[in-house]
N, C-alpha and C positions, 0 to 999 in steps of 0.2 A: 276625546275629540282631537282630530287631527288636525295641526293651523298652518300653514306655511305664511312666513310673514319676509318680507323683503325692503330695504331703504334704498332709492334711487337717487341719485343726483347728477344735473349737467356740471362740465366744466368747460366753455367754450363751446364746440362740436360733438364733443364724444361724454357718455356717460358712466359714471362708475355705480356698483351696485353691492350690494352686499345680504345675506343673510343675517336674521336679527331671529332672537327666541323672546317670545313678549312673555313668558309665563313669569317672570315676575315683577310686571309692571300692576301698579295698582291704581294708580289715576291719570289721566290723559296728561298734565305735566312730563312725568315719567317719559311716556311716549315722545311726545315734544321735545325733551331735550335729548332722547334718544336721538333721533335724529337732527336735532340741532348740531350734535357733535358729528353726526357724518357729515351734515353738510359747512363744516367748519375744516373739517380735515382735507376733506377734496376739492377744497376751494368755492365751493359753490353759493348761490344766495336762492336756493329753491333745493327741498327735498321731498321725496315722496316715498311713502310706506304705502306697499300693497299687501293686501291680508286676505286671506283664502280661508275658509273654516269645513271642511268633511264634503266639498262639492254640494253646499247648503249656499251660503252667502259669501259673497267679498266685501271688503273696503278699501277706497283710496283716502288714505290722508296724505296732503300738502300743508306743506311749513314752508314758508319762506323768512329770509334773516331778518325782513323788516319788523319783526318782533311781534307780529301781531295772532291774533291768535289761531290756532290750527285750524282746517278746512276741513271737514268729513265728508264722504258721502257713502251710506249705508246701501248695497243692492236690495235688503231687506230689511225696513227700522223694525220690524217686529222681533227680529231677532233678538234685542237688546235686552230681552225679556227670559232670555233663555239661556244666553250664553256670556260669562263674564267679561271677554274681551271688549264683545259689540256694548257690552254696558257701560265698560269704560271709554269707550270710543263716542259715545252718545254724549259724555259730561261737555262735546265739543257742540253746544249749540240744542242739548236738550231731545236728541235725537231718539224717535221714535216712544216717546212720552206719550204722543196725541193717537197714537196703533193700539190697538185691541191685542192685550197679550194671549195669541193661540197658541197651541200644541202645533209640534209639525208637523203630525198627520195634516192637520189643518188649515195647511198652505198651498191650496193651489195655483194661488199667483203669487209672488214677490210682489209688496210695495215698498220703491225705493224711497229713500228719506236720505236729506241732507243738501248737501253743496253741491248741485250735480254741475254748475260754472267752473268748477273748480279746474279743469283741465283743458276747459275752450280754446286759451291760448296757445296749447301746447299740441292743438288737431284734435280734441276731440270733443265737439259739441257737448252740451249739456243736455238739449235732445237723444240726442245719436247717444248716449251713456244711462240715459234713463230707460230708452228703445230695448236696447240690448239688456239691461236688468231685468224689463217686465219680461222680455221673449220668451214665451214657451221655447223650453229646450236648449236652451243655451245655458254650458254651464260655468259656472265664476271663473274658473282657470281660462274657459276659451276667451270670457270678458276682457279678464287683465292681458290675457297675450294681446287682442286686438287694441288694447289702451298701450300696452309695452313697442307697440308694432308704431302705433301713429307717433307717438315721441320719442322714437328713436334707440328704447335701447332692449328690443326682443329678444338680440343675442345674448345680452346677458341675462335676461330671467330665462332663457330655454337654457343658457348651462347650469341654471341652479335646479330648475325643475327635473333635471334627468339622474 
């Protein structure tokens, strides 16, 4: 399975980003202070991991410093059934427990699951985030650019993506 995973963070106006490899995180902790420490080093009090897996599913996780606990939202909770990441990613809030675990052949729509509030503040609706998850034919990479585009920092996940 193919994953591209990335940590974002503002400082002020401009945002920093980085590449992160999750294959050996084992429980959403893990994850969390993964990016606790980007967002520690860059000054920030908000950070966000986007996760892409084979042009199947994305996720956005938010952490912010106030210590509370991580934010997910699954484009497909089903996934979490199939794939370790999404299953680790699920320990934040129990995500996609209450989904019918199918096979992929057996997904003709995505049901999104999780925090879809999660990036309101930041331009991009909880509607407008779940819209785009169900969309026939829209696929997770074009998602996250449109999520990287509304908060400002497209440039730097299109120079990691190329």
């Amino acid at each position: 399975m193919s994953t591209f995973a990335a940590v974002f963070a503002p400082n002020g106006r401009t945002w920093q980003g980085a590449e992160v490899d999750l294959g050996d995180v084992e429980v959403i902790d893990d994850i969390t202070e993964l990016m606790l420490d980007y967002e520690t080093e860059w000054g920030s009090d908000m950070a966000l991991l986007l996760v892409e897996a084979d042009d199947e599913w994305f996720a956005v996780v938010r952490v912010d410093v106030t210590g509370s606990e991580p934010r997910v939202y699954l484009s497909d909770g089903r996934v979490v059934h199939d794939h370790p990441l999404a299953g680790i990613l699920s320990e934040a809030g129990g995500l996609g427990a209450h989904l019918p675990a199918e096979s992929a052949g057996a997904r003709p729509d995505p049901r999104p699951d999780g925090d879809e509030g999660l990036l309101t503040d930041l331009g991009v609706p909880g509607e407008e985030l779940r819209s785009l998850s169900a969309g026939g034919g829209v696929l997770p990479g074009d998602v996250l650019a449109v999520v990287a585009e509304r908060t400002g920092f497209a440039e730097l996940l299109d120079a990691m993506r190329l």
